[in-house]
C-alpha positions in Angstrom: -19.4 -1.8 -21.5 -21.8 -3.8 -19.2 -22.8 -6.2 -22.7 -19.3 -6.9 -23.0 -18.6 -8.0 -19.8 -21.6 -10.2 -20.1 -20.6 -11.6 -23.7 -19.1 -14.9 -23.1 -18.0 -15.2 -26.7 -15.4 -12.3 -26.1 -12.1 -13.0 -25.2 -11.4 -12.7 -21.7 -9.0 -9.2 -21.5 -11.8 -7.0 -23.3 -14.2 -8.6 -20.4 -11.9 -7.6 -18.5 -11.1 -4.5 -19.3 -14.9 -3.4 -20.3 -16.2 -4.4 -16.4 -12.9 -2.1 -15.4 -13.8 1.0 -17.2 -17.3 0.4 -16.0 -16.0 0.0 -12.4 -13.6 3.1 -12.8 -16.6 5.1 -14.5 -18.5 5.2 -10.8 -15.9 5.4 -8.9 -13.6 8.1 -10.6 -10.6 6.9 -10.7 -7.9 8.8 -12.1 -4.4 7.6 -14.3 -1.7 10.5 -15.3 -4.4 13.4 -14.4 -6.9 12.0 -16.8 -10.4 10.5 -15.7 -9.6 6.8 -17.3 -13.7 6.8 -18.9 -14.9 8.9 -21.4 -19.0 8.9 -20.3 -18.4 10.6 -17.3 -15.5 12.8 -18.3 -17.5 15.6 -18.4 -18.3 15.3 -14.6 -15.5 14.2 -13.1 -12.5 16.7 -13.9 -9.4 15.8 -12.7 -7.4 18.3 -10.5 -5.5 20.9 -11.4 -2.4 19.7 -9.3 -1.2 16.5 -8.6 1.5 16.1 -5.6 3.7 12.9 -5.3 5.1 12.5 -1.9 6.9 9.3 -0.8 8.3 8.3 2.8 11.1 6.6 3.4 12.3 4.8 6.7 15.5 2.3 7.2 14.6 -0.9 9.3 16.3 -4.2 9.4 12.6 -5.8 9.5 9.9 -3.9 8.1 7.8 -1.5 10.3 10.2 -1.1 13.0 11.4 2.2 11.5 14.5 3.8 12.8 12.7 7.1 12.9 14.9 9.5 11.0 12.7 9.7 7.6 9.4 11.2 7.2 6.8 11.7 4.3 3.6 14.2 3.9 0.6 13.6 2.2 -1.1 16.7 0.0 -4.6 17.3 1.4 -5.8 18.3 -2.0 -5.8 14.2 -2.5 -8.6 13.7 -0.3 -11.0 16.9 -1.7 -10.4 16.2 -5.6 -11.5 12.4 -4.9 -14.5 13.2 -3.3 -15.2 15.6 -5.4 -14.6 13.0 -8.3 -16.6 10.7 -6.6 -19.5 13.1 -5.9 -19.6 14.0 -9.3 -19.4 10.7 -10.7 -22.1 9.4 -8.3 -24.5 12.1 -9.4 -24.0 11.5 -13.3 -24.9 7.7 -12.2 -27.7 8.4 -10.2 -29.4 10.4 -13.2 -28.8 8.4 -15.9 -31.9 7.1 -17.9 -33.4 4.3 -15.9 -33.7 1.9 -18.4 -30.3 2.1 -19.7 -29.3 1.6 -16.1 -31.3 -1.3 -15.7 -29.7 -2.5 -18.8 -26.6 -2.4 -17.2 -27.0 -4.0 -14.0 -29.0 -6.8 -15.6 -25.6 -7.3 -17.8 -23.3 -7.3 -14.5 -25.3 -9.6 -12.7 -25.6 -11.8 -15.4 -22.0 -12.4 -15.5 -21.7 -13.5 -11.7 -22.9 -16.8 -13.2 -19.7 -16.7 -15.5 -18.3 -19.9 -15.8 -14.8 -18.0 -15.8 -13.7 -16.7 -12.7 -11.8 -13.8 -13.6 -15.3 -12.2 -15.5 -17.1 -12.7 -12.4 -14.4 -10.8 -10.2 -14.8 -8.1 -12.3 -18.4 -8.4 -12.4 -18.5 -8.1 -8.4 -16.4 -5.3 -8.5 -18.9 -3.5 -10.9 -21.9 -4.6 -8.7 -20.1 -3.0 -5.4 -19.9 -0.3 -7.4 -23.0 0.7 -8.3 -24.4 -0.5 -5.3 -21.9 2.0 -3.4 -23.6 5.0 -4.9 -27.5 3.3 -5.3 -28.0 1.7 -1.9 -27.4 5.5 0.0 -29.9 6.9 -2.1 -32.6 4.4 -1.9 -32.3 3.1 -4.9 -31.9 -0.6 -6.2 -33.8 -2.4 -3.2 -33.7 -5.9 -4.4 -29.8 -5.9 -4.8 -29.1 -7.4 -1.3 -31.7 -9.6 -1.3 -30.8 -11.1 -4.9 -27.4 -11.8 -4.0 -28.4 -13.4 -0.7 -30.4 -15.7 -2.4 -27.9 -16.5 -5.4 -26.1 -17.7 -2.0 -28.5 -19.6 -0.8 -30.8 -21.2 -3.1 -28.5 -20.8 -6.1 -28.0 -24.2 -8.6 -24.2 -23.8 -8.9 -20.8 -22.9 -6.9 -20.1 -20.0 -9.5 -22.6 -17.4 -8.8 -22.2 -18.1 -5.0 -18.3 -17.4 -5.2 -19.2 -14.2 -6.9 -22.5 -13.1 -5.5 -20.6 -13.7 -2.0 -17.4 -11.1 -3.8 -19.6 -8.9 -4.1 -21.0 -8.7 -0.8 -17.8 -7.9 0.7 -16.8 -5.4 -1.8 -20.1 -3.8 -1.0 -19.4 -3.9 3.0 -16.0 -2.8 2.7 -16.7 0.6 0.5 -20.1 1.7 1.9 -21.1 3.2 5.5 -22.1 1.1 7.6 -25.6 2.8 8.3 -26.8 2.3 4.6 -26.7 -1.6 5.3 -27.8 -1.7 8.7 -31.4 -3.0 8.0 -30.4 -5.6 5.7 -27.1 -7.2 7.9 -29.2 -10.4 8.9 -29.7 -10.9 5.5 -25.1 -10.3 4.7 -24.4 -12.4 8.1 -26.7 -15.3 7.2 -25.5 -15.6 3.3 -21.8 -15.1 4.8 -22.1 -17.6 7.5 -23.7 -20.3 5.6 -21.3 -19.6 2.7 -18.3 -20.3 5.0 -19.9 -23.8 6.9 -17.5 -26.9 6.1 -20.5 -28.5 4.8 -19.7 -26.3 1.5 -18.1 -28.3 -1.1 -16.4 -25.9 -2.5 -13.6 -24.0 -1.6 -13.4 -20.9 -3.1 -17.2 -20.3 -2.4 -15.8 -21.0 1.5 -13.3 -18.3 0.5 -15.8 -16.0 -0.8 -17.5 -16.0 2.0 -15.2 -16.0 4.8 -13.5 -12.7 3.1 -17.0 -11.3 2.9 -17.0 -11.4 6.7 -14.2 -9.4 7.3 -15.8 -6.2 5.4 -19.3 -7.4 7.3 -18.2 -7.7 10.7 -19.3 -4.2 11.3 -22.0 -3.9 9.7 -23.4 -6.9 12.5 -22.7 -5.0 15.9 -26.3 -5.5 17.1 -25.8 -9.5 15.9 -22.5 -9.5 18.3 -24.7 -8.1 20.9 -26.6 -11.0 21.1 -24.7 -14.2 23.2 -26.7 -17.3 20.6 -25.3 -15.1 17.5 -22.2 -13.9 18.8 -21.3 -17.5 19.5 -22.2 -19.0 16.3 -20.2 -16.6 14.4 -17.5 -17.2 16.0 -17.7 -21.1 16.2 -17.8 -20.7 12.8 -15.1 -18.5 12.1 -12.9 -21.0 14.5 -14.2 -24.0 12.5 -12.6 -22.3 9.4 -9.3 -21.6 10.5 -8.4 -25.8 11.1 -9.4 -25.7 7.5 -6.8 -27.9 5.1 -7.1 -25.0 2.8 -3.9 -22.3 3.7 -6.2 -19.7 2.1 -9.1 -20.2 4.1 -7.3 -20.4 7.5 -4.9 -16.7 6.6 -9.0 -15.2 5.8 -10.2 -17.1 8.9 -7.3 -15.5 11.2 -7.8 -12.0 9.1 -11.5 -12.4 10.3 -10.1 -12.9 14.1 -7.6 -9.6 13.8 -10.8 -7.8 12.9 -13.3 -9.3 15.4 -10.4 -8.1 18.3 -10.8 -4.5 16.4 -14.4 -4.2 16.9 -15.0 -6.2 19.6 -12.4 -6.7 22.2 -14.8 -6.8 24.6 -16.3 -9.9 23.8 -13.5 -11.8 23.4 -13.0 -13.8 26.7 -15.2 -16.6 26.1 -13.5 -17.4 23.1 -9.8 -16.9 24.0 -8.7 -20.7 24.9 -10.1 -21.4 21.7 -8.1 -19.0 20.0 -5.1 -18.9 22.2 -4.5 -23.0 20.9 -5.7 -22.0 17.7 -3.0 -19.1 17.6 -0.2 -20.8 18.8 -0.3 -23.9 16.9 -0.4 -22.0 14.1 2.9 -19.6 15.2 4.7 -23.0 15.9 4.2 -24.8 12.7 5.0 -21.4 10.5 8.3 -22.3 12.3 8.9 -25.5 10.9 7.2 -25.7 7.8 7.9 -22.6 5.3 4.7 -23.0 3.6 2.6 -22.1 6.4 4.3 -18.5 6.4 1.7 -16.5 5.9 -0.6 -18.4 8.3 1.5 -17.5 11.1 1.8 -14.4 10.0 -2.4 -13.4 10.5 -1.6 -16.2 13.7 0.8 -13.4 14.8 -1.1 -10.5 13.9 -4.3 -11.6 16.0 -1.8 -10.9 18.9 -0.2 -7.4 17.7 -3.9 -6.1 17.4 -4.9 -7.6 20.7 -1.5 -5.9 22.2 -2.7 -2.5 20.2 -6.5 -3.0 21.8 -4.5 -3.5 25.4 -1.9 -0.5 25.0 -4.9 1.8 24.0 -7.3 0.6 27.0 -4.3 0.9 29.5 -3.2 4.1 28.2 -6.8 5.8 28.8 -7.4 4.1 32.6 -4.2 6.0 33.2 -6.0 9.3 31.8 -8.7 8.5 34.1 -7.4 8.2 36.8 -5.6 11.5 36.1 -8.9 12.9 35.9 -10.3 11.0 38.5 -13.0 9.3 36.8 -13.4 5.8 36.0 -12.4 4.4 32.6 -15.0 3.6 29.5 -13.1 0.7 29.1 -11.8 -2.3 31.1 -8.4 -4.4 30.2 -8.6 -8.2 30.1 -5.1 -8.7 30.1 -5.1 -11.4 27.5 -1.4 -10.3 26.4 -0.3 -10.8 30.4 -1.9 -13.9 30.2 -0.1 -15.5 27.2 2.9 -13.8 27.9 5.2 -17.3 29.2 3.8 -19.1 26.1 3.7 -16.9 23.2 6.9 -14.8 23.9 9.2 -18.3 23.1 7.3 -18.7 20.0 7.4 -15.1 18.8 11.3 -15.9 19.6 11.4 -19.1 17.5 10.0 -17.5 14.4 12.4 -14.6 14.8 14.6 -17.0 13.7 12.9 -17.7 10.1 14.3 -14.6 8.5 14.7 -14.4 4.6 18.4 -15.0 4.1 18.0 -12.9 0.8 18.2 -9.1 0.7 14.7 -8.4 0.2 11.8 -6.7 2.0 8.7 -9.4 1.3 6.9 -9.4 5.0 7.3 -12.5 6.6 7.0 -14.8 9.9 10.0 -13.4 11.2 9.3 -9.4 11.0 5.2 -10.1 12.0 7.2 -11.6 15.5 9.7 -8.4 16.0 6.4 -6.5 15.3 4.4 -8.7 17.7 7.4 -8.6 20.3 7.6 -4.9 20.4 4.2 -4.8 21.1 4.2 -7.0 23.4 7.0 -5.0 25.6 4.8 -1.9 25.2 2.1 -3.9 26.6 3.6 -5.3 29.4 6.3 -3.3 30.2 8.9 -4.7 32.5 7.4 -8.2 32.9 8.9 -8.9 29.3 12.3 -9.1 29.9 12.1 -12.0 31.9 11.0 -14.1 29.1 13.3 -12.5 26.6 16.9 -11.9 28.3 17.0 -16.0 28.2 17.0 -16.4 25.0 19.0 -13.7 23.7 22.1 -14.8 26.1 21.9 -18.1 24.8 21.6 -17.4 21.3 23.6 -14.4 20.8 27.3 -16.2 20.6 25.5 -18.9 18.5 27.2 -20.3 15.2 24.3 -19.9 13.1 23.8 -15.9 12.2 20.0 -16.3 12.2 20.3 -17.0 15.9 22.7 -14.3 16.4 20.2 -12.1 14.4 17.4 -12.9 16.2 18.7 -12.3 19.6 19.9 -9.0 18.5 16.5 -8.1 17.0 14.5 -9.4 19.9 17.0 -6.8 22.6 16.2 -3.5 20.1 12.5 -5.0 20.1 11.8 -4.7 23.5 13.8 -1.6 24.5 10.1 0.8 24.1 8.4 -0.9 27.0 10.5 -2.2 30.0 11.8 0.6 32.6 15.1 2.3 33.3 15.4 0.3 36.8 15.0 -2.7 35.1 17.0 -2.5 32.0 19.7 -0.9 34.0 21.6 -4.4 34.6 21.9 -5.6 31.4 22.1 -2.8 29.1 26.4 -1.9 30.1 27.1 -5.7 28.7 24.4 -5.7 26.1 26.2 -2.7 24.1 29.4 -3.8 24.7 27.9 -7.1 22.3 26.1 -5.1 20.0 29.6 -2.6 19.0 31.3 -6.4 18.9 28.5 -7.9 16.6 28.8 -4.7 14.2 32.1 -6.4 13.1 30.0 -9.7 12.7 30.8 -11.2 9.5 27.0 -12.1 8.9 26.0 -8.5 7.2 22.4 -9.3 8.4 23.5 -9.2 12.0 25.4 -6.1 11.3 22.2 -4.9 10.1 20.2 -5.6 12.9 23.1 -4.6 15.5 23.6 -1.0 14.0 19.3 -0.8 14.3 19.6 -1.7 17.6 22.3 0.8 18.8 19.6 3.4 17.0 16.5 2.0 19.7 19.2 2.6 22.3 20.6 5.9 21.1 16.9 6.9 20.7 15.5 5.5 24.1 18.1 4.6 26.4 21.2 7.2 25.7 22.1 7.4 29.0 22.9 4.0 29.4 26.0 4.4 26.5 29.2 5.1 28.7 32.0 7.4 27.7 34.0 4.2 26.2 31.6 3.1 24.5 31.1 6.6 22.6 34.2 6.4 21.5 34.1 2.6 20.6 31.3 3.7 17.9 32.6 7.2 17.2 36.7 7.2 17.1 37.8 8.8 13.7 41.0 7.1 12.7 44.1 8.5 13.0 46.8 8.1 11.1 48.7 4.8 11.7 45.9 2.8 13.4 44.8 0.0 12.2 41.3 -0.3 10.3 39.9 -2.1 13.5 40.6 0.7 15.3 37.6 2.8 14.1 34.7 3.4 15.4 31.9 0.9 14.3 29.5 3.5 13.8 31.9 5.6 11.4 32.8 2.1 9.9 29.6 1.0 9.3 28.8 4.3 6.8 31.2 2.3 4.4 29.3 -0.9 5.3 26.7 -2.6 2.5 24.1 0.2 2.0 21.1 -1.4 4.5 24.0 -1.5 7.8 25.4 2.3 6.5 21.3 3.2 6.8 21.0 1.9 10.1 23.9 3.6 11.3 22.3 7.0 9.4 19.2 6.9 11.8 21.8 5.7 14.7 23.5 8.6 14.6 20.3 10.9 13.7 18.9 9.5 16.7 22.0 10.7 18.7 22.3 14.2 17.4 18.3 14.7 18.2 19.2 14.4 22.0 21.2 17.3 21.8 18.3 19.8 20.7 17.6 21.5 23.8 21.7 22.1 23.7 22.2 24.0 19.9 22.5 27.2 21.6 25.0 26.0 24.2 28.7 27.3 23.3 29.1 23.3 22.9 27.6 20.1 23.9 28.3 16.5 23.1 28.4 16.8 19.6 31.0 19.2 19.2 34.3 16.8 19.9 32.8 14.0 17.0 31.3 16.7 14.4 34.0 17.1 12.2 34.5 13.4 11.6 30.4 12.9 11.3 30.0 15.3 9.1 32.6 14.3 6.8 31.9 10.4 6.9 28.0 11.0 6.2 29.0 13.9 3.1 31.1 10.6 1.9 28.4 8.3 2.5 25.6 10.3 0.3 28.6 10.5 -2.5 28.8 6.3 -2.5 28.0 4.8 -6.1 25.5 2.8 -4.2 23.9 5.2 -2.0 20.4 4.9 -4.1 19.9 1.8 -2.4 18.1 1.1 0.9 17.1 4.8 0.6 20.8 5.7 2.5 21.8 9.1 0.2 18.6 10.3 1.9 18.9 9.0 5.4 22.4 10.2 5.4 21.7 13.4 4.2 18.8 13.3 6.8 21.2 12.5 9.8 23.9 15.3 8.3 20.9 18.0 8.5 20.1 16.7 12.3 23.8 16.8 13.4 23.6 20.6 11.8 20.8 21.4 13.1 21.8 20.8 16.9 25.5 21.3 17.1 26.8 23.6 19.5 28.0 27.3 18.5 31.8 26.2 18.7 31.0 24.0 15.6 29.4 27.3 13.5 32.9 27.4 11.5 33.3 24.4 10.2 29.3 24.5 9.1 30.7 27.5 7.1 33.1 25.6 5.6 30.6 22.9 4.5 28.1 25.5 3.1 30.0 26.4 0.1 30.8 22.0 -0.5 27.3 21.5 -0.5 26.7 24.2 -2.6 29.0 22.9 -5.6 27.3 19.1 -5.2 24.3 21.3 -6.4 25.9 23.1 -9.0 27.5 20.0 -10.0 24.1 18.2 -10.2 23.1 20.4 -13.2 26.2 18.5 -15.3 24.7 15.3 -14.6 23.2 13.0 -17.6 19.7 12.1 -17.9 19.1 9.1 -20.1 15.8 7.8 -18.4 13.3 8.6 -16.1 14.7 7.0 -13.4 17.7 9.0 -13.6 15.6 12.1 -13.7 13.4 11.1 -10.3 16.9 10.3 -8.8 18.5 13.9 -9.8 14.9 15.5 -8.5 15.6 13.4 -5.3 19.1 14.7 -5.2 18.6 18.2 -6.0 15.5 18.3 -3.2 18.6 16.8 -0.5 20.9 18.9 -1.3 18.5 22.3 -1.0 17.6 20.8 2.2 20.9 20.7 3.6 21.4 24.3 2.7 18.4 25.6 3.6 19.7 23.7 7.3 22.9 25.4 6.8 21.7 28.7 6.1 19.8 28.9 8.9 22.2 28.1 11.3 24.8 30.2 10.3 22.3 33.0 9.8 24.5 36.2 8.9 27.3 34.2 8.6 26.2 32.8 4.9 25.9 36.2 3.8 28.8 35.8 1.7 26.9 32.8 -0.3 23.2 33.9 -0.6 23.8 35.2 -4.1 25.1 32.3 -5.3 22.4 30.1 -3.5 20.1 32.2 -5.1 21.3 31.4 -8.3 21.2 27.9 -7.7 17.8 27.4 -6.2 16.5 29.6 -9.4 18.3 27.2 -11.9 16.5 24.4 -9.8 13.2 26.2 -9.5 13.0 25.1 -13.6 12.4 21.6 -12.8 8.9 20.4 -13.2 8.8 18.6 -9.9 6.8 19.6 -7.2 8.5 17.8 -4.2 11.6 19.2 -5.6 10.0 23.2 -5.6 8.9 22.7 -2.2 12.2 22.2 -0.9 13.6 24.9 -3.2 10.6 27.3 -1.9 12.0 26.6 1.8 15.6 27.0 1.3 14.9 30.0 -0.8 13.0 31.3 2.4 15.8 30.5 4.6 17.8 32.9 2.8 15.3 35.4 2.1 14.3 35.5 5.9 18.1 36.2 6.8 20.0 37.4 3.6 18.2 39.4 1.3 19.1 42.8 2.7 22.8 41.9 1.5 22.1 40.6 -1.6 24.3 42.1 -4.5 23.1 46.1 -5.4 20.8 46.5 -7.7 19.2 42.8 -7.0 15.6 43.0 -8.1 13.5 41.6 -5.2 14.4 38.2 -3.9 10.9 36.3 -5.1 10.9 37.9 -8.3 13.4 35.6 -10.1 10.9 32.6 -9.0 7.3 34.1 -10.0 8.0 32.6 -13.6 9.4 29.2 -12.9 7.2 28.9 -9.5 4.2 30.5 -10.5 2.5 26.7 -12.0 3.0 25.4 -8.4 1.7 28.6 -6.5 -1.4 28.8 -8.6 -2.3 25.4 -8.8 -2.6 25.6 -13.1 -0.1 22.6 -14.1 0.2 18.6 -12.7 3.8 18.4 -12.1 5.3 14.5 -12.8 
């Protein structure tokens, strides 16, 4: 593989692909349950199960999730790859040394490629075999070598890639094993990102090398001479011409606040007007998006940094001892100067329905950070410019002020958010009949912050202004903006889902109560979600799941005056699953969304069942039957929800099962007995 990476007469793709196998080969990667190279087969078994998992969340920008979906990750991930890795490690380590040396005399050969996408692959192969060598004392020279291909090497080519494969090497191995050799990385990396460089890419190279390196210099950062060359240079890189080089310069800042917030103030005017200029001009010029975005993102990681300092000073003085830590309060600081701009580029949203990261969600990020960071002082600087903008002609003002209200609704207090929040609803249940459907979007996310956070604030009006079923007669207008918005386009019906999940969580310390808030609005909730996860659309913006997500919360903590219309729903729900069975499966997709539906609608009865308890006595034999028939899919997601519901009946309803009913888990030993023993990879 190694000679045909290095074989500049073959075509490009089978260089490709030979430095990938080799690559894959030491570091075990895995396709479909099948170890991808033959050599190492042997060693590296794939495991027995695989589990896929996914997690969903409903936001109108990004990250700001609503809350109401989760997701798991198998454990079982994390052991087979390192015993993959192990293995394939050890089968490196004791190969024949010559062959080895064979091969890494082919890989480095190719970093002097004259074609770029052979030496990326060829880096990629030299990280990897230097992630398993350099631990075990083995391969010396390797740093050294490419340190000097840096700087004493004859062309651009074998910098660029000798440079690649220095950061690959920083950012896969610990730290300790390139400890005595990081004077040797920092001085290669620095002098490979100086503006004297000619080239770019080499610039490129090297600046991304220092993100994966930064760590590995902590006793260089230590020192005041070295700390402050570093960072002159790094500074000196991001008023580069080159976009690339000033997003790695600013990803090189983010990472230099993560290990080293301490060290910071010196350099903060710098990168303050550094920062900001760059935030302002992703504003007005679209091709510097992604600039501002790392601009922005030096900020969120400085609020994170601040939140976590503040956060243990409070623990201490709990404890009464003093902190580890001190704040610098860089976030306070900026606050009067970076909140307008954040605000600006809130206003930069894609007008598309699409979820590509951009200026304007990195700014709601940044500005909820920002409120968690400085608490009430925000408001100030925000209330301004959502009263001037929210009555704007221009949706992506409206939006924006909308978006920056939910943003900041985590950090000020009660006291002061009391004086705004009566008015600030009433605009939010107006702008869910906004004719911009990104603004509805935002407005029915923000009604879910405030359902979440600030319930109490909601007055009895208001409830019934987002809750009213209509009534015979009444005009459309008439109903409830939350019950409307279910029959909204799919992203403002998803919104609404974690809206009214977030409401029916408040009332968990009340599900035993003989009724609590939810009782006079559960009838109409639970009928308009049920006809939200039955819309021809619901696939999209993940909302058959968030609705079927808020339907189980509303279950869940309803009040016992509500038990007999959950009885009524049990046996509804139970022919959507029977009905499932009749549905045709002509690709894959269609089978991963039936396995997605059939998982739901388990859930929902396994919620059902256990809240009616005795009362879905009458329907455990036919949910048996049901989950049995669904036990035959070869899906593990879709078992483990079948295993639960079938618990929730077996824990409540087996004694009065039919007569003569063999034991409740013996129907499932066949179907589920793969899963449970770990002997088949479900897709």
């Amino acid at each position: 593989m190694s000679t045909e990476l290095a074989n500049e007469a073959k075509p490009l793709h089978i260089r490709q692909a030979a430095g990938l196998v080799l690559k894959n080969c030491l570091t075990a990667k895995v396709h479909a349950g099948r170890t991808i190279c033959a050599p190492f087969a042997a060693a590296c078994p794939p495991p027995r199960l695989e589990l896929q998992w996914g997690g969903m969340a409903s936001m109108p920008h990004g990250p700001q999730a609503c809350g109401c979906h989760g997701g798991s990750n198998w454990p079982g991930w994390k052991m087979h790859d390192a015993m993959r890795q192990q293995a394939a490690a050890q089968a490196w380590l004791t190969l024949d040394p010559t062959g080895k040396q064979q091969i890494k005399m082919a890989v480095l050969q190719t970093l002097n490629s004259s074609v770029k996408a052979a030496r990326h692959t060829a880096a990629q192969a030299v990280s990897a075999m230097a992630t398993i060598d350099l631990p075990a004392n083995q391969w010396p020279d390797l740093i050294q070598g490419l340190v000097t291909n840096v700087t004493a090497a004859p062309n651009a080519f074998v910098k660029q890639s000798s440079l690649e494969a220095l950061g690959y090497i920083c950012e896969e191995i610990e730290p300790e094993a390139l400890e005595p050799q990081s004077n040797l990385i920092l001085t290669a990396v620095v002098q490979g990102m100086q503006k004297t460089e000619a080239d770019e890419q080499v610039r490129l190279a090297a600046t991304q090398a220092l993100i994966n390196a930064l760590e590995f210099v902590r006793a260089n950062f230590e020192k005041e001479n070295e700390r402050n060359y570093i960072m002159q240079t790094v500074c000196e890189t991001v008023t580069s011409e080159s976009k690339e080089l000033r997003c790695a310069a600013f990803e090189c800042c983010v990472r230099v606040v993560e290990l080293y917030y301490d060290k910071l103030a010196p350099y903060m005017q710098a990168l303050y007007q550094l920062t900001l200029q760059s935030i302002e001009k992703a504003t007005k010029d679209p091709d510097e998006d992604e600039v501002g975005q790392q601009a922005i993102e030096f900020w969120s990681t400085i609020c994170e940094e601040e939140i976590e300092i503040l956060e243990e000073a409070e623990e201490a003085r709990e404890e009464q001892r003093e902190p580890s830590r001190q704040c610098q309060f860089f976030i306070r600081g900026a606050l009067q100067y970076l909140v307008p701009l954040l605000l600006e580029a809130l206003c930069k949203q894609s007008e598309d329905d699409d979820e590509d990261w951009n200026v304007a969600m990195a700014a709601g990020a940044c500005l909820a950070h920002v409120s968690e960071t400085v608490k009430d002082e925000v408001v100030q600087f925000v209330m301004p410019f959502i009263e001037k903008h929210i009555n704007s002609v221009d949706w992506r003002r409206r939006e924006a002020s909308t978006f920056a209200f939910g943003s900041i609704l985590d950090g000020p207090s009660q006291h002061v958010l009391q004086p705004v929040m009566p008015h600030a609803i009433d605009l939010l249940i107006r702008l869910m009949r906004d004719q911009s459907v990104q603004v509805r979007d935002t407005a029915a996310w923000a009604i879910g912050r405030v359902c979440e956070l600030h319930i109490l604030f909601i007055s009895q009006q208001q409830w019934v202004q987002m809750t009213h079923a209509l009534q015979p007669g009444e005009p459309p207008e008439a109903e409830g903006v939350l019950l409307a918005g279910l029959k909204d386009e799919p992203r403002v019906a998803a919104n609404v889902c974690c809206a009214l999940h977030a409401l029916a969580e408040h009332c968990e310390d009340k599900r035993d109560d003989p009724t609590n808030v939810l009782s006079p609005h559960f009838v109409d909730l639970a009928r308009a979600l049920l006809q939200c996860t039955e819309r021809p659309d619901a696939n999209d913006h993940n909302l058959r799941t968030s609705a079927y997500e808020a339907l189980n919360t509303t279950l869940t903590n309803a009040a016992e005056d509500t038990l007999p219309h959950i009885e009524q729903l049990l046996p509804v729900i139970a022919s959507r699953l029977e009905a499932s069975f009749s549905i045709q499966i002509v690709s894959n997709d269609d089978r991963e969304q039936l396995n997605d539906l059939q998982g739901l609608l388990c859930g929902s009865l396994q919620v059902v069942t256990q809240k009616l308890g005795k009362r879905a006595c009458p329907f455990a034999d036919k949910m048996m039957e049901l989950f049995l028939k669904v036990s035959g899919s070869k899906n593990a997601t879709l078992h483990e929800e079948t295993l639960m519901a079938v618990g929730a009946v077996a824990s409540g309803e087996a004694p009065t099962l039919t007569p003569g009913c063999p034991p409740i888990t013996v129907p499932f030993q066949r179907p589920c007995a793969p899963m449970l023993a770990g002997q088949r990879a479900f897709q």
